[in-house]
N, C-alpha and C positions, 0 to 999 in steps of 0.2 A: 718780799721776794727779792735775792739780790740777782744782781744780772747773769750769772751763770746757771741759776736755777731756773731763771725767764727763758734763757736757749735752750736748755733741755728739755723743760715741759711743753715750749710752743714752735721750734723753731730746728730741734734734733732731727731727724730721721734717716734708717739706713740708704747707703748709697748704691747704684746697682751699677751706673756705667763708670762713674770716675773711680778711679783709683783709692783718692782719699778725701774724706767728707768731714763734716762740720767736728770740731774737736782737736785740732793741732794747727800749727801756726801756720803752715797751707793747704790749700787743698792740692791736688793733684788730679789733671786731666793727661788723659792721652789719647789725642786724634786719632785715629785709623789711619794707614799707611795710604799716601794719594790723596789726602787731605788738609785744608787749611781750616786753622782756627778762627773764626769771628768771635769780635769782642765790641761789647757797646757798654756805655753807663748810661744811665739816667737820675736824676734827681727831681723829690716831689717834695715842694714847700708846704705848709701850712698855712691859707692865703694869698700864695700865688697861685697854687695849684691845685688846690680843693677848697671847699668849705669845712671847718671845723666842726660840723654839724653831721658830716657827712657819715655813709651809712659804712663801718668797720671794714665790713666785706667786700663793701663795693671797691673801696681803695685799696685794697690785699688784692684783688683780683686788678685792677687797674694800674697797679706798681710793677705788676709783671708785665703786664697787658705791653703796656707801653716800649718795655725794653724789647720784650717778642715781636714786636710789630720792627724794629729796627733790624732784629734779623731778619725776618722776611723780607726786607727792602734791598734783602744781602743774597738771597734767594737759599738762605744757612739752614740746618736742621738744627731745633734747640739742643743743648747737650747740657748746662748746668748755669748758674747762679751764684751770687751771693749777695747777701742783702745788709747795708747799714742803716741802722734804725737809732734813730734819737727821739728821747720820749720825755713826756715832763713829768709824769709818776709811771708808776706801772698799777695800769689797771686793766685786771685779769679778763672781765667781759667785755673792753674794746680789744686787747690781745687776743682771744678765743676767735671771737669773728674776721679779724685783720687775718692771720694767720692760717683759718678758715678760707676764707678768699682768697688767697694769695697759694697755698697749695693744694687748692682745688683745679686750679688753672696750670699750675706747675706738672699734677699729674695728666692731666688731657693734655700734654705736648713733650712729658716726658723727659722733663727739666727738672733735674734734682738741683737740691741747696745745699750749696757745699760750705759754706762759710758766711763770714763779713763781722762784725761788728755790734753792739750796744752801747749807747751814754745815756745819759738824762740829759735834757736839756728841749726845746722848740719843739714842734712835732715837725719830723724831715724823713724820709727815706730816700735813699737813693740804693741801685741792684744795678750791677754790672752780669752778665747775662755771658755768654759762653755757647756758639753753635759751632759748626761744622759745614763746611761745601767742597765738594771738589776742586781740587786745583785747579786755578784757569775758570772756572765755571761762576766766581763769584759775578750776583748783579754788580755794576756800579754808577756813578752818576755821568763820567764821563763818556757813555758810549752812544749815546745819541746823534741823529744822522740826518740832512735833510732829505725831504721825503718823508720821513719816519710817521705814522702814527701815532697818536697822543692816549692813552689809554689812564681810565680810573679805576680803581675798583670798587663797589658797595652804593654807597650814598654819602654825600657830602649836604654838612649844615647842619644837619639837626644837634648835634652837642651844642653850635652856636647857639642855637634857639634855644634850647634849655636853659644856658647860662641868662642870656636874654631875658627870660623869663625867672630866673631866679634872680638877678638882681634888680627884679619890678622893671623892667622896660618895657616887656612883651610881655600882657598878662595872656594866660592859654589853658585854655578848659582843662581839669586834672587828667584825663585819661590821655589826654594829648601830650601836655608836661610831663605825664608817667613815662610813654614812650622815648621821648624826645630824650629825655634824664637816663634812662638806662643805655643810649647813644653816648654819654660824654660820660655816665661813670662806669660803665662796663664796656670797653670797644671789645671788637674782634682783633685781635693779630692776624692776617693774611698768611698766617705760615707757611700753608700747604699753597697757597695760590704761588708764592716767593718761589718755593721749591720748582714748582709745576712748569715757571716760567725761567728755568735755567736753558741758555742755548736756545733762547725764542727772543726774548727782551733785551734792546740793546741798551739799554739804562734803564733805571728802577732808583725809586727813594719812598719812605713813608709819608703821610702828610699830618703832620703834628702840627704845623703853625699857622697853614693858610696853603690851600693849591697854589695860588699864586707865589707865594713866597716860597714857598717850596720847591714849585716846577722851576724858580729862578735860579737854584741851586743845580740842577739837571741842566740849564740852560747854559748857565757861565762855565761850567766844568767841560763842556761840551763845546762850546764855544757855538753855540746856533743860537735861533729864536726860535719863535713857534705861533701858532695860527689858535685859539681859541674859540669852538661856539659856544658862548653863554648863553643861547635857547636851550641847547643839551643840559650844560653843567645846575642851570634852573633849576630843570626838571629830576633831577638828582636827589632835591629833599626828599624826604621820604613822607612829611606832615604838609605838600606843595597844597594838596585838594584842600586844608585848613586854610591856608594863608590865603590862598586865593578865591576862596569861595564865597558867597554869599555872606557868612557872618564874620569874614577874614579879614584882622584890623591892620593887615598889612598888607605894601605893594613891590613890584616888580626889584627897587632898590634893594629891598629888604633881603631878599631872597637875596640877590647877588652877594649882599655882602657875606651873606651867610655861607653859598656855598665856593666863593672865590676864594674869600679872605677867614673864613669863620675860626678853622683852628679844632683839636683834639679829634678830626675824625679819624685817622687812626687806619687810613686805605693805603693802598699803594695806589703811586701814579709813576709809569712806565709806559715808555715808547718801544714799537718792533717794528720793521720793514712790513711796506703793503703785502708782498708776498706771505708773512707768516701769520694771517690772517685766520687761518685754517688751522694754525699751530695755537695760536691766543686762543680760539674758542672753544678748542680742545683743552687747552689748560683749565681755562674757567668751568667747563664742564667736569673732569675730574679732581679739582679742589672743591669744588657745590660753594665757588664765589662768582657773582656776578660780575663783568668789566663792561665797559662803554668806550667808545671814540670819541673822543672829544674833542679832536684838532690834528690838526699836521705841525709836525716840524718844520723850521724854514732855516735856510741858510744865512740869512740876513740875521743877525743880534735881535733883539726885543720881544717886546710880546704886543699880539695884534689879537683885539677882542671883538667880535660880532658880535651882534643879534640876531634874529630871527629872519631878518628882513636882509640880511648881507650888512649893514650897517652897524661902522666903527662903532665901539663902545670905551668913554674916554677909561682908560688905566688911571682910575681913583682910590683902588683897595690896598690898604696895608694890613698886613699880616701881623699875628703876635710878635711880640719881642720882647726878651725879657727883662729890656732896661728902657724902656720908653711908657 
């Protein structure tokens, strides 16, 4: 199959909102009048970013995943795509399933693909993504305020732990790893939460690499610090009653690292004034996504961790990165 054949059989389909779709040397969008374009890329290695082993669909679904979640952190509606794919043959029942997942997820948000690219070569994809927000209305990182409330959305950690568990660190009963595993290769995009929370959230960003390392981008853009309880952010895993109970081969660090520093949870974390308190729980409840408080903003630079007890918790977590 040569690569022109491969886009049409797995990769073609017509377009309903852009203008012009996959088959000429651009595509063409056009915003609605009053609005601005959001634009993200992403790139997913082979090794860095998944396992080789990994299940077709789950990574077709999680190549979007990833980009959609960046819209949401934009508070953007999706509007379109385009995906570069490098492969090392073509084979037709890992393409069937990839492409499977990947515009199964496209259509639950109504994200057409309108373009990108094929070579041979490592297995890579990277999708540059395409929404829509009102003018003025986009989330950003720099709008946070002291005072502000610290908000998450979903659960934080368990992709950690899967990984954990799949590179033999953390061994974990299979129906627990089952769970844990469809955390880190199938996230949720926050889309509708993103939207929900235009004119509420005074900053907003995804968390791809670690709360921590994440929130620090929110932080410096902003120029604040912020106040942290890591009893909340704990209790966040969603596998906690495993790790801590009775047969559970892990303790309190564990957890932290997991949901401070862990990486690929795929939530947003945004601040809003105490007053719009009633406005966040309204959003949470007509997106059907969970949020939590998790801290205040400070106006002093840093970041300041508790526990349960009021007491410091030293700042020892680093987050992913993708040269260390």
């Amino acid at each position: 199959m040569g690569e022109f054949d491969l886009i049409a059989r797995y990769f073609t389909r017509p377009v309903r909102r852009a203008a012009l779709g996959v088959g000429d040397d651009c595509a063409l969008l056009a915003p609605a009048p009053g609005m601005q374009l959001a634009v993200s890329s992403d790139m997913l290695v082979e090794g860095r970013h998944f396992f080789a082993d990994v299940d077709p669909e789950a990574l077709g679904h999680k190549a979007l995943a990833v980009n959609l979640s960046d819209l949401a952190a934009c508070g953007a509606r999706p509007l379109a795509f385009t995906l570069a794919l490098s492969l090392p043959r073509v084979d037709e029942t890992w393409l069937a399933g990839f492409s499977r997942g990947l515009l199964a997820l496209a259509d639950a948000h109504g994200c057409e693909l309108v373009g990108g690219d094929t070579t041979q070569g490592p297995l890579n994809l990277c999708i540059t993504v395409f929404g829509e927000v009102p003018t003025g209305q986009a989330l950003l990182r720099s709008g946070a305020r002291p005072g502000d409330d610290l908000y998450v959305s979903g659960t934080l950690g368990d992709a950690r732990l899967a990984l954990e568990a799949l590179l033999g660190h953390a061994p974990l009963p299979a129906e627990v790893l089952a769970r844990a595993r469809q955390r880190l290769e199938r996230p949720t995009p926050r889309v509708a939460l993103g939207q929900a929370l235009r004119g509420i959230a005074s900053s907003a960003m995804d968390l791809s690499d670690g709360l921590l390392g994440d929130l620090s981008h929110i932080l410096k853009a902003s120029g604040v610090g912020a106040h942290i309880d890591t009893y909340i952010t704990s209790n966040l895993i969603a596998e906690k009653a495993y790790l801590s109970g009775e047969n559970g081969h892990f303790h309190l660090e564990f957890i932290r690292q997991c949901t401070l520093a862990g990486g690929d949870d795929y939530e947003l974390a945004f601040t809003a004034p105490p007053a719009r308190r009633g406005a966040v729980a309204a959003a949470s409840q007509a997106s059907g996504t969970p949020v939590t408080r998790i801290g205040t903003v400070l106006a002093e630079p840093g970041l300041q961790l508790v526990d349960a007890g009021g007491q410091a918790v030293e700042h020892r977590y680093a987050s992913f990165d993708h040269f260390r």
